[in-house]
C-alpha positions as CSV (number, residue, x, y, z in Angstrom):
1,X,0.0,0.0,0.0
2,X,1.3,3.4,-0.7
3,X,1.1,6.3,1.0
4,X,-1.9,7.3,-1.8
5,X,-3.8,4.5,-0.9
6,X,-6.3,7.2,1.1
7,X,-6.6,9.9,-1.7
8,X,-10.3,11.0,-2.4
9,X,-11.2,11.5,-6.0
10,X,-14.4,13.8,-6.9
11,X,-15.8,12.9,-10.1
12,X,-18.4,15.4,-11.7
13,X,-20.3,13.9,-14.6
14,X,-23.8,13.9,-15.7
15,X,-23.9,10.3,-16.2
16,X,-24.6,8.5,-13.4
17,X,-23.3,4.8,-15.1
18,X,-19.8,6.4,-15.4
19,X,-20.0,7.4,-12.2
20,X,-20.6,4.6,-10.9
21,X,-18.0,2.5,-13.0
22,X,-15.4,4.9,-12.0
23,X,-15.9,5.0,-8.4
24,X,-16.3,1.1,-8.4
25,X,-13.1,0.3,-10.3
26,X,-10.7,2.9,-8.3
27,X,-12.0,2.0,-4.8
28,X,-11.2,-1.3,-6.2
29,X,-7.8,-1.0,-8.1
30,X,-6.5,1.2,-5.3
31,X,-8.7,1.5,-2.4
32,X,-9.2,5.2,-3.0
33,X,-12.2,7.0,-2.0
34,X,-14.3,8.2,-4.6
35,X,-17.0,10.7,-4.6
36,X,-19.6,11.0,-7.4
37,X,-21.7,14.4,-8.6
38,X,-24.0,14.6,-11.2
39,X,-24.1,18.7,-11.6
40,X,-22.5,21.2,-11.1
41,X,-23.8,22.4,-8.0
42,X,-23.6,18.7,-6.5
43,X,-20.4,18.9,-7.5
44,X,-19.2,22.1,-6.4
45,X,-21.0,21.2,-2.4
46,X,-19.0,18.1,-2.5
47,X,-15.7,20.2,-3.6
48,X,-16.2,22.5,-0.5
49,X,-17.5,20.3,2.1
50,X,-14.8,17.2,1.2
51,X,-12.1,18.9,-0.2
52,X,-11.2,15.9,-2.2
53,X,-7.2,15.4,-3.2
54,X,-8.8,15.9,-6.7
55,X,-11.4,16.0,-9.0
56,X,-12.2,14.3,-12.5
57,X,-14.5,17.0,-14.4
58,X,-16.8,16.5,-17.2
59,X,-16.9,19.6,-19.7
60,X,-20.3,18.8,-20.8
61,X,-22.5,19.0,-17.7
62,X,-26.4,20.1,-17.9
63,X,-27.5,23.8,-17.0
64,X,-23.7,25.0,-15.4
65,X,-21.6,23.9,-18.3
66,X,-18.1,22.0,-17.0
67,X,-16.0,25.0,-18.1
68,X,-18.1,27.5,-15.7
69,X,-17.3,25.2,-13.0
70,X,-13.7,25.0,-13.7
71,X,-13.6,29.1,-13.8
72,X,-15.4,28.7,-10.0
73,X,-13.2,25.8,-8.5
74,X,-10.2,28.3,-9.4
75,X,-11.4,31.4,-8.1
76,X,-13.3,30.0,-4.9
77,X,-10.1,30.4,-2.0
78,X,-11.5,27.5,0.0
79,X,-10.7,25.0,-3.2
80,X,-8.7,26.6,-5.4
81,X,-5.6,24.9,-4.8
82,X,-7.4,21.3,-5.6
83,X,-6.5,19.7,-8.9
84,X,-8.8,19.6,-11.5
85,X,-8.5,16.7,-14.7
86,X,-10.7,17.2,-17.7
87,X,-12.4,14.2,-17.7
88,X,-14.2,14.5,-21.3
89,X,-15.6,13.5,-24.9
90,X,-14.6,17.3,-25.9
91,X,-11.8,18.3,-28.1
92,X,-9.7,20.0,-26.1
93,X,-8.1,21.8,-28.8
94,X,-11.6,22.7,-29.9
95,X,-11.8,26.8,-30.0
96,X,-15.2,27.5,-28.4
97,X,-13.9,25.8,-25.3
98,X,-12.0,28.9,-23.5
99,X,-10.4,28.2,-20.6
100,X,-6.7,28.4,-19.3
101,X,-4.8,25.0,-19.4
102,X,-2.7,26.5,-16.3
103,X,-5.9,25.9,-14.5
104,X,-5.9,22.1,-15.2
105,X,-4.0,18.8,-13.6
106,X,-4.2,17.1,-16.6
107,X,-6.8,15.3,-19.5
108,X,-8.1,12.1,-19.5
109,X,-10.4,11.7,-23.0
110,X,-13.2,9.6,-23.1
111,X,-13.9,7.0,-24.5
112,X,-10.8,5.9,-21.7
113,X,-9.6,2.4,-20.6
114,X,-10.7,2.2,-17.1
115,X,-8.3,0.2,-15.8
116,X,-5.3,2.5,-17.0
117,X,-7.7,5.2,-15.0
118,X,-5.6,5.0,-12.1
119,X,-2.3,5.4,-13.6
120,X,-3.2,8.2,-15.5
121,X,-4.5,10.0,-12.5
122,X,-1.2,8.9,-10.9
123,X,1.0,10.0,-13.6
124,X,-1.1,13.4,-14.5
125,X,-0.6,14.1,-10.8
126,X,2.7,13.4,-10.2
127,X,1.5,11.0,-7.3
């Protein structure tokens, strides 16, 4: 066991099977805790009240788009120093999607292998 084998992940996706497949296979693979939200909001509760050792975010999230949330993860004091991953289907490279890649960990783009999850995390991280 390392000394990681405690980390809490926060993953913020709107759908609820990934969720669940993610939290499943890394409290599995590496006994991590993982924390699942569905919106934005959820998401951004959970991120305050957990202060998770990162979080996995989905771009594409319903009524507060991922990149809104991004924008108030870095400017809130109380979480701004937590990592953030992309965790998304969008094309990062894509021009409508404005945001500052000094803000971000890392990107993991789906489709992903979900039992290389873990090691990107890792690696992204520097963990």
């Amino acid at each position: 066991m390392s000394s990681y084998a405690n980390r809490c992940i926060l993953v913020i996706d709107d759908e609820p099977d990934l969720c669940g497949i993610v939290k499943i296979t890394l409290e599995h693979l590496k006994g991590w805790k993982v924390l699942t939200a569905e919106s934005a909001q959820a998401g951004l509760a959970q991120a305050e009240t957990q202060q998770p050792d990162v979080i996995l975010l989905d771009l594409t999230l319903p009524n507060k788009d991922g990149l809104t949330l991004l924008q108030t993860l870095k400017t809130n004091p109380a979480i701004q120093s937590i990592p953030v991953i992309l965790f998304t289907g969008a094309d990062p490279s894509d021009d409508s999607l404005e945001f500052d890649f000094s803000d971000i960990a890392g990107l993991i783009l789906k489709p992903f292998n979900i039992l290389q999850l873990a090691a990107q995390i890792t690696e992204q991280l520097g963990w």
